[in-house]
VEXDREN-2710 file (C-alpha; in Angstrom, 1 decimal):
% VEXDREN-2710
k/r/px/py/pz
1/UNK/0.0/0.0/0.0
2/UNK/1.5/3.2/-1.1
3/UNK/2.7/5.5/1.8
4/UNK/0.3/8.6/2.5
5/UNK/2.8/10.4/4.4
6/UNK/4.0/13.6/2.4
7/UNK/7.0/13.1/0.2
8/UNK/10.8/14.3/1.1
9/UNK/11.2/17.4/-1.2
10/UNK/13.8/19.5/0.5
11/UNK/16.7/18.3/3.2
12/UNK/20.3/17.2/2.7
13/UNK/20.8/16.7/-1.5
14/UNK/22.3/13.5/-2.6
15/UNK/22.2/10.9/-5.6
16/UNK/20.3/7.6/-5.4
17/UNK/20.3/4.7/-7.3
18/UNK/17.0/3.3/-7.4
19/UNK/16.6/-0.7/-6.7
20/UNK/12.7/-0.3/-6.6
21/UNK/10.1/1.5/-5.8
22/UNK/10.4/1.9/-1.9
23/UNK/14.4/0.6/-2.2
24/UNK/17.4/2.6/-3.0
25/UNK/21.2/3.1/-2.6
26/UNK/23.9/5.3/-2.4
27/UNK/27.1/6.4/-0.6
28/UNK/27.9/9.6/2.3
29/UNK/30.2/10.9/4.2
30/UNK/30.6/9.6/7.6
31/UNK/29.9/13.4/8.9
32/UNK/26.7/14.2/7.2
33/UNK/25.5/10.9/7.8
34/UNK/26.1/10.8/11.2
35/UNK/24.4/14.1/11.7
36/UNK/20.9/12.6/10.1
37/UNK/20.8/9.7/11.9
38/UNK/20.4/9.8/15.1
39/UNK/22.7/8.5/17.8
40/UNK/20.7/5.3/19.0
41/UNK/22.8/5.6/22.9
42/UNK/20.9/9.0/22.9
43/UNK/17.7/8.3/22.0
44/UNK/17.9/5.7/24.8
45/UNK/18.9/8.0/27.0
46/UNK/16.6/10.5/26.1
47/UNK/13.6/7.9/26.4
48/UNK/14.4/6.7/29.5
49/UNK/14.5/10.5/31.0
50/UNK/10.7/10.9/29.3
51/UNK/9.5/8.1/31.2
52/UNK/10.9/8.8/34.5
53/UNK/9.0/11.8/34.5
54/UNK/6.2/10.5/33.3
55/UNK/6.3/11.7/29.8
56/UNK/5.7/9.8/26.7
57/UNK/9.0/9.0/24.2
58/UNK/9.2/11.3/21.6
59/UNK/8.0/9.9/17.8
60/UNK/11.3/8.8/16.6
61/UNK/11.9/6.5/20.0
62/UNK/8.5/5.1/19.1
63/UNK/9.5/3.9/16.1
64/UNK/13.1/2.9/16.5
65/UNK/11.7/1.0/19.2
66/UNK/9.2/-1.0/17.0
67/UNK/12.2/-1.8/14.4
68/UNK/15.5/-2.4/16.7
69/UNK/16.4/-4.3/19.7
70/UNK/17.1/-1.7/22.6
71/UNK/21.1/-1.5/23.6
72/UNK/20.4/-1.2/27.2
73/UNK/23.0/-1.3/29.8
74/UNK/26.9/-1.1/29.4
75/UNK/26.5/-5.2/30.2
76/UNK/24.6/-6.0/26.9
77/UNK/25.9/-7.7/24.5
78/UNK/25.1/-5.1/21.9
79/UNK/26.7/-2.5/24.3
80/UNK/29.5/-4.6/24.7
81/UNK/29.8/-5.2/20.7
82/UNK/29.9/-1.4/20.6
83/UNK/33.4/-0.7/21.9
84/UNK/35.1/-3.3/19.9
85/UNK/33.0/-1.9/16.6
86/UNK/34.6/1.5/17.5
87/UNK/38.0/0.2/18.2
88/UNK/37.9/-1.9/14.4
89/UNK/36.5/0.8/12.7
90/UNK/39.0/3.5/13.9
91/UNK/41.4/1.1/13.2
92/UNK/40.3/1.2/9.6
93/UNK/40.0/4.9/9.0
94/UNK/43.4/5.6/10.8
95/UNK/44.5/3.2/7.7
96/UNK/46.3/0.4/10.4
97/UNK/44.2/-2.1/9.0
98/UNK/45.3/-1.4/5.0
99/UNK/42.4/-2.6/2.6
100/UNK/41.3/-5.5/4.4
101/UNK/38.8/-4.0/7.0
102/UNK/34.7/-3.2/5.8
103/UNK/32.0/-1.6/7.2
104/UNK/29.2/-2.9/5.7
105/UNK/26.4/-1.0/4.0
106/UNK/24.1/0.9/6.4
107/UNK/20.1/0.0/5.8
108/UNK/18.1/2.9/6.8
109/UNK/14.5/3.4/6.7
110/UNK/12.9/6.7/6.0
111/UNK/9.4/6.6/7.2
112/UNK/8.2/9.2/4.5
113/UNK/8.6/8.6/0.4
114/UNK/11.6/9.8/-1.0
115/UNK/11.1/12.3/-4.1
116/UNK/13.7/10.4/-6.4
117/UNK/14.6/12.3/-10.2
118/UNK/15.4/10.4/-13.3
119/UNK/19.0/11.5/-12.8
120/UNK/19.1/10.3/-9.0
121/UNK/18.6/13.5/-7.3
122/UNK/17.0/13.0/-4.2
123/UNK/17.0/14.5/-0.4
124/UNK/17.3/12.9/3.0
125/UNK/15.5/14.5/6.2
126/UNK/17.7/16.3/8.4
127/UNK/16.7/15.3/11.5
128/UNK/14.4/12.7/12.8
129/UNK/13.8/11.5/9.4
130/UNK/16.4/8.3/9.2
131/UNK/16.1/5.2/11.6
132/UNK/18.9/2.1/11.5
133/UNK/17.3/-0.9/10.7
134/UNK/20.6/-2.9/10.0
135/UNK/23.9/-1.8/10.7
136/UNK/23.2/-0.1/14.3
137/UNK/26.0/-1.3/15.7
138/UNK/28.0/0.3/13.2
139/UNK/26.1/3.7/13.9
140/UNK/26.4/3.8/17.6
141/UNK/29.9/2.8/17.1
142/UNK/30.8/5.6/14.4
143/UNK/29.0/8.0/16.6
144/UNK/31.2/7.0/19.5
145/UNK/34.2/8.0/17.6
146/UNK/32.7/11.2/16.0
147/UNK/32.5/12.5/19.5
148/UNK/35.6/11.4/20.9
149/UNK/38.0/11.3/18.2
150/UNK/41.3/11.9/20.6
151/UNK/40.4/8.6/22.2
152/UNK/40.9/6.9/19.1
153/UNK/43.4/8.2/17.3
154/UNK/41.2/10.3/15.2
155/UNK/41.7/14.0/16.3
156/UNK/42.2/15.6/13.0
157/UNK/41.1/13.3/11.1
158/UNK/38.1/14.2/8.6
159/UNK/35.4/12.9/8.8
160/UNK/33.4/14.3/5.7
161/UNK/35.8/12.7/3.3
162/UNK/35.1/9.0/4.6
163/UNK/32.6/7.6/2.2
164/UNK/30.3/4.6/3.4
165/UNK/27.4/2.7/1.8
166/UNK/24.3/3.0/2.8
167/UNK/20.5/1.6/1.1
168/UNK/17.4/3.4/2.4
169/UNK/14.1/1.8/2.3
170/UNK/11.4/4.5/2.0
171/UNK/7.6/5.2/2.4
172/UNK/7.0/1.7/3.9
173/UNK/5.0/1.2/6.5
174/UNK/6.5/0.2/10.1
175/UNK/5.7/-3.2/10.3
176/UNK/7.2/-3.5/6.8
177/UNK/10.4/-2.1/8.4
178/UNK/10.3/-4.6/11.3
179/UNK/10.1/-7.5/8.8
180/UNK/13.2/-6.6/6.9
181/UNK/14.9/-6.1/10.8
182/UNK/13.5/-9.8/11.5
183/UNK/14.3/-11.0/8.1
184/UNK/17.7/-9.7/8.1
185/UNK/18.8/-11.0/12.0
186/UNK/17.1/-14.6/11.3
187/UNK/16.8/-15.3/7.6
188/UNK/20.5/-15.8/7.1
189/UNK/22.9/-18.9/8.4
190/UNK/24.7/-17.6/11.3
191/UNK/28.8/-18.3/9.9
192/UNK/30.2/-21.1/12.5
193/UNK/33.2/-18.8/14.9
194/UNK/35.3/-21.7/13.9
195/UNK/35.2/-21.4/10.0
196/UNK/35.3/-17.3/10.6
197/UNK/38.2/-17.5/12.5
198/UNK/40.1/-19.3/9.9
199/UNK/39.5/-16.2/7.1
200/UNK/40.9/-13.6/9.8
201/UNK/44.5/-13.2/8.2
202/UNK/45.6/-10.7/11.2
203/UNK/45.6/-13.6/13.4
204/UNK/49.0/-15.2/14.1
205/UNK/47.4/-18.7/14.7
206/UNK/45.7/-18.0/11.4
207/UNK/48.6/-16.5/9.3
208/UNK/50.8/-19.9/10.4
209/UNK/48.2/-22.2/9.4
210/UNK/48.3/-20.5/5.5
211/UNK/51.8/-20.2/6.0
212/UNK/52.0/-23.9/6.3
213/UNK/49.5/-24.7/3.7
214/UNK/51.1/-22.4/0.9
215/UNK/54.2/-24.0/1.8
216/UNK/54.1/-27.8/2.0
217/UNK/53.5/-30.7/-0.4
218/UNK/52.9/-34.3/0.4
219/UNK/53.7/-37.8/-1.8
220/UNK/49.9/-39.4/-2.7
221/UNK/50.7/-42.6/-4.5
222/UNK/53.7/-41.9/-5.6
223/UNK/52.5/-38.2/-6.5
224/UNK/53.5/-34.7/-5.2
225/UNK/50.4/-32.7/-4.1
226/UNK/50.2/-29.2/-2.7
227/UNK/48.6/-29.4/1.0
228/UNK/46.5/-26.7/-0.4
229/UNK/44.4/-28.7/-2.3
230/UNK/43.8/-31.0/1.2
231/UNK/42.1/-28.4/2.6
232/UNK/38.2/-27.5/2.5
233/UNK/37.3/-24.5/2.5
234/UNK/34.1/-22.5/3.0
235/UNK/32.5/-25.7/4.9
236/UNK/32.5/-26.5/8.6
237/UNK/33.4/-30.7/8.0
238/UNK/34.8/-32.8/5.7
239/UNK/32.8/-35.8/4.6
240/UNK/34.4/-39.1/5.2
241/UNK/34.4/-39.4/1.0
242/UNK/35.7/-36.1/0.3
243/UNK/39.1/-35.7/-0.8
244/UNK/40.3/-33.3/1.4
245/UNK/42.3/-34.0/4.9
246/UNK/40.6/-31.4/7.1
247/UNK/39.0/-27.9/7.1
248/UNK/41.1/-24.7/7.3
249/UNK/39.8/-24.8/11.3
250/UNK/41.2/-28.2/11.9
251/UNK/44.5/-27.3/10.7
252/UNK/44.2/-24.4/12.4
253/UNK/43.6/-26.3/15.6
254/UNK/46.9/-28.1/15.2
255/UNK/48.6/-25.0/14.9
256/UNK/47.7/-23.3/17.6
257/UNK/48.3/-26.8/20.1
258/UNK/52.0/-26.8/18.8
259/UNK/52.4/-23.1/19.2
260/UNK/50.8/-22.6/23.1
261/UNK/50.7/-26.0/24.4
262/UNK/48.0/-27.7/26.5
263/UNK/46.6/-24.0/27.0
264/UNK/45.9/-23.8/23.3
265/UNK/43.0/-26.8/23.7
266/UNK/41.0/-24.0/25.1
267/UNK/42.0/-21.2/22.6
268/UNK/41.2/-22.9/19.5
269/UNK/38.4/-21.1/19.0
270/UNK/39.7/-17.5/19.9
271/UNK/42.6/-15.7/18.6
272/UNK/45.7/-15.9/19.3
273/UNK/49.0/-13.6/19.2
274/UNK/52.6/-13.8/19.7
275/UNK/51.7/-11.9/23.1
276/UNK/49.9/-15.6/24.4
277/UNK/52.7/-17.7/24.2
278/UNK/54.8/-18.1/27.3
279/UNK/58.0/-16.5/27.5
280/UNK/57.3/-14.0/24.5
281/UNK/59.9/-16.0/22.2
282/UNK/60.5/-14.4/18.5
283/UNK/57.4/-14.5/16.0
284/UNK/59.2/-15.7/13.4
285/UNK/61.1/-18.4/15.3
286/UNK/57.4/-19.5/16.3
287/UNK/56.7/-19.2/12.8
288/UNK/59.1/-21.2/10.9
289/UNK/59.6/-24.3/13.5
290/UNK/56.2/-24.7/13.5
291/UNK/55.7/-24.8/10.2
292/UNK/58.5/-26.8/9.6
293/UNK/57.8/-28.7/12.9
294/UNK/54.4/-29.8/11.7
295/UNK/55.0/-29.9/8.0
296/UNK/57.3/-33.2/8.1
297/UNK/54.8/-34.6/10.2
298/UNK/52.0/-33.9/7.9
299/UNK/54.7/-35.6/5.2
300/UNK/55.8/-38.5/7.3
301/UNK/52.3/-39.7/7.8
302/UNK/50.4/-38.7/5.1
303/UNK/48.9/-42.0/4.7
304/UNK/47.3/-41.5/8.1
305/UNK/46.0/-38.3/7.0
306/UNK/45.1/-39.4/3.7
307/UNK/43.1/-42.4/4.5
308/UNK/41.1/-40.5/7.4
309/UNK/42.0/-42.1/10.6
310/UNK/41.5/-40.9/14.1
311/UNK/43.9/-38.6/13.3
312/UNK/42.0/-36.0/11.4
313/UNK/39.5/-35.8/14.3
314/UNK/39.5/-32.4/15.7
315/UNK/39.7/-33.3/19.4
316/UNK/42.8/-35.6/18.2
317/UNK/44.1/-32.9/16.0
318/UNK/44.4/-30.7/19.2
319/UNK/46.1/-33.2/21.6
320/UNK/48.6/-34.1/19.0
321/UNK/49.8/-30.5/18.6
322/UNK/49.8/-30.1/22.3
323/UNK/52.2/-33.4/21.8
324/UNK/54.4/-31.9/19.3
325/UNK/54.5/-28.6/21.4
326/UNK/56.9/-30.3/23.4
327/UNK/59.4/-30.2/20.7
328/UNK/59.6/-26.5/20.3
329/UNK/62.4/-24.8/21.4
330/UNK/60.1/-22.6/23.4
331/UNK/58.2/-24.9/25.3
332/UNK/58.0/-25.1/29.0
333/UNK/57.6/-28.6/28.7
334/UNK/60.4/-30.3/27.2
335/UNK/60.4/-33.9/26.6
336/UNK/63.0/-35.6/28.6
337/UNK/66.2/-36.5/27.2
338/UNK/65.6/-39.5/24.2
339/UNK/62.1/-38.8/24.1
340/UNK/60.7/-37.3/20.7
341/UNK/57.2/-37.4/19.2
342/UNK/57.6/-40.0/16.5
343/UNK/58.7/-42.5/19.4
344/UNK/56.1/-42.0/21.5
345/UNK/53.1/-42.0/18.9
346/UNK/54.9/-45.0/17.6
347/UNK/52.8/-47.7/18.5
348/UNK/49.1/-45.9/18.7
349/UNK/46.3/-47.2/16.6
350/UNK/45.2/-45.3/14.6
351/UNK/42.1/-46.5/12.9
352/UNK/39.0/-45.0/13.9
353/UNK/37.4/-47.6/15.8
354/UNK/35.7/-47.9/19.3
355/UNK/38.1/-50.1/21.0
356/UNK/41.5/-47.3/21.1
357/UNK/39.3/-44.0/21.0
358/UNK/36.0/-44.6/22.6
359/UNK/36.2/-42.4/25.8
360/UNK/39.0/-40.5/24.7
361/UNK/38.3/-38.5/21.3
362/UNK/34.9/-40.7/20.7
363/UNK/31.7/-41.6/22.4
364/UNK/30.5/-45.3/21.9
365/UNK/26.5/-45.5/22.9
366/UNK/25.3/-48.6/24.3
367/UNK/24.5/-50.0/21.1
368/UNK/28.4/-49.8/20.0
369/UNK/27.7/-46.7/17.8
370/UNK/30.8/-44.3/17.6
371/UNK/30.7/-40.9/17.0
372/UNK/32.9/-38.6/16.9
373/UNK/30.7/-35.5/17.3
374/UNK/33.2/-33.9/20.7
375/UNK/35.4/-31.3/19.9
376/UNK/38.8/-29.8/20.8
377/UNK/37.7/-28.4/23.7
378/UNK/35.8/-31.3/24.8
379/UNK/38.1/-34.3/24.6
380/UNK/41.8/-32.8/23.5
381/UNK/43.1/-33.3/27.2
382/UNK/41.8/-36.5/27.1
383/UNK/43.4/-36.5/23.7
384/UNK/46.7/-35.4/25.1
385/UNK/47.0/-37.6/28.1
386/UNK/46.7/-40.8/26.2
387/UNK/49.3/-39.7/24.0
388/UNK/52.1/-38.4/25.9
389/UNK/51.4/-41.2/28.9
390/UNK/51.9/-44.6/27.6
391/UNK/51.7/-46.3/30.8
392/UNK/48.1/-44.7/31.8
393/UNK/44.7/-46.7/31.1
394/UNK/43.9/-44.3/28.2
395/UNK/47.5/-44.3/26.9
396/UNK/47.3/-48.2/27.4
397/UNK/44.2/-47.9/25.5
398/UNK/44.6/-46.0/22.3
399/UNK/47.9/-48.5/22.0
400/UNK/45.6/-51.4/21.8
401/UNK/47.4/-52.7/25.1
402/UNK/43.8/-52.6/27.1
403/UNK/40.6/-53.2/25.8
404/UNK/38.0/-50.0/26.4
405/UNK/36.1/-50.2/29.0
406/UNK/33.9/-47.3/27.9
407/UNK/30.4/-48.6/26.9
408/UNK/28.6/-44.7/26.8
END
């Protein structure tokens, strides 16, 4: 149903492209923008002051309120997400993050039609006109900086020649507004922290693990192949058919074990940074031993890899690395003298089967079923302990030297 509210036919000039009739988009300066859209910590504010003395919100509240979830206190987790917005995107504008940093395009909603020319020519409200329907974050975040820029880094920097994207949808109704808010916070897959974590290059667990891929090759039958193309990408498992080893993640895993250790089993999922490893030794030392560290590992046992054993599991991916941690030259946790990795995995099974893992890196129901659903977090101590103890039960175990006694 077509808006009946009157037209916007004077305000703040700008081209738009139109998408459709109530849809379009364009770019503007963080400045201008910043001064039509209201700062959403402020309305807040402002609301709560009207209603403590008995006063209804204004208009605008009203309808932010109908199409956004409320901020709240400093404890929120949209509060919370705030800060480390503010500290990315001033990160981005003071140019420390190079091209490799986005803010992604603002959706507004402007309550009132937009007058829109053949050539584009349009006009935004000044004030009160604009409410975030996606992207809110980014606002309060960008508004945060806008009025603090010492605190950031930002003092002289200007603001009116930063250019952002924006698309406004216009003369729709607010419960039309509310559905794209909805459709936009619950229509798309949520991306797994593990397989996002993978793609953030400024990460040093991250920037080893490609290091490694880019760098090592392994003999398939006889044939050179690129560890590259043993890696899946874009997915969060690896099929038992597929021809890939492991996901970017799982690598990843086994990285960060050999770089930090035991205390990486619980950092798998985080970032890490040359600051977290014990003893501060030299990022490129770090670097190049483990690459090279888990490279001729990866080369040595390929067929392990290759023919998915227990091996590729992730909760065994992360107590082997915590293993082979013990052979950096910056561990805290040496082997002792005549012990080395390939001597003390020696003689575990391998093959993914109830009787060495179940317990350990697998559950077995009471109908014998295995799965091997746990993760790092969940089983790599286990993980760990049964391969760096050969004379424990689990260590006993997963050397076929004791049968499982694990039934769930």
């Amino acid at each position: 149903m077509p808006s009946t509210l009157k037209p916007v036919t004077t305000g703040f000039p700008l081209k738009l492209t139109v998408v459709r009739e109530t849809l379009a988009i364009g770019t503007l300066d963080i400045e201008n923008l910043l001064y039509m859209v209201n700062d959403p910590v402020k309305v807040e504010q402002d609301a709560a002051k009207d209603a403590k003395a008995g006063h209804e919100p204004d208009e605008y509240a009203k309808l932010r309120a109908m199409v956004q979830r409320m901020i709240g206190t400093a404890a929120s987790p949209k509060a919370k997400n705030i800060g480390s917005y503010a500290d990315y995107i001033a990160a981005g504008l003071r140019g420390d993050l190079g091209h490799s940093w986005s803010i992604p395009p603002i959706t507004l909603w402007c309550p009132r039609p937009l007058d829109i020319q053949e050539d584009g020519s349009a006009f935004f409200p000044i004030r009160d006109g604009l409410i975030t329907i996606d992207g809110e974050t980014q606002i309060t975040a960008m508004h945060r900086i806008k009025k603090n820029p010492g605190a950031f880094d930002l003092l002289d920097f200007d603001f009116d020649g930063a250019v952002i994207a924006f698309e406004v949808y216009h003369g729709i109704s607010p419960l039309a507004a509310r559905q794209i808010f909805h459709d936009r916070n619950l229509k798309g897959a949520p991306v797994d922290k593990s397989l996002a974590m993978s793609m953030d290059m400024r990460d040093f667990g991250t920037s080893v693990t490609q290091t490694l891929v880019d760098s090592t090759t392994v003999t398939l039958d006889g044939v050179e192949t690129p560890l590259s193309k043993l890696i899946l990408t874009g997915k969060r498992q690896v099929s038992p058919s597929a021809p890939e080893w492991f996901t970017l993640s799982g690598l990843r895993t086994l990285v960060v074990t050999t770089i930090l250790g035991k205390t990486g089993i619980h950092a798998t999922s985080g970032d890490v940074e040359p600051t977290d490893i014990p003893g501060e030794p030299d990022p490129q030392t770090v670097k190049r031993e483990t690459v090279e560290l888990l490279a001729e590992f990866m080369r040595a046992n390929a067929d392990l890899f290759n023919t998915k054993t227990a091996i590729v599991a992730p909760a065994v991916l992360a107590g082997l690395g915590a293993v082979m941690h013990r052979e950096t030259s910056w561990t805290k946790e040496p082997f002792p003298a005549g012990q080395t990795v390939d001597g003390l995995l020696k003689n575990v099974r391998w093959k993914r089967e109830a009787a060495y893992w179940g317990g350990i890196a697998a559950k077995v129901n009471s109908k014998g079923v295995v799965s091997w659903a746990g993760g790092a977090r969940d089983s790599g101590h286990k993980v760990y302990d049964a391969l760096s103890d050969p004379t424990s039960v689990a260590g006993q175990q997963v050397r076929g030297l004791v049968p499982n006694q694990t039934t769930v």
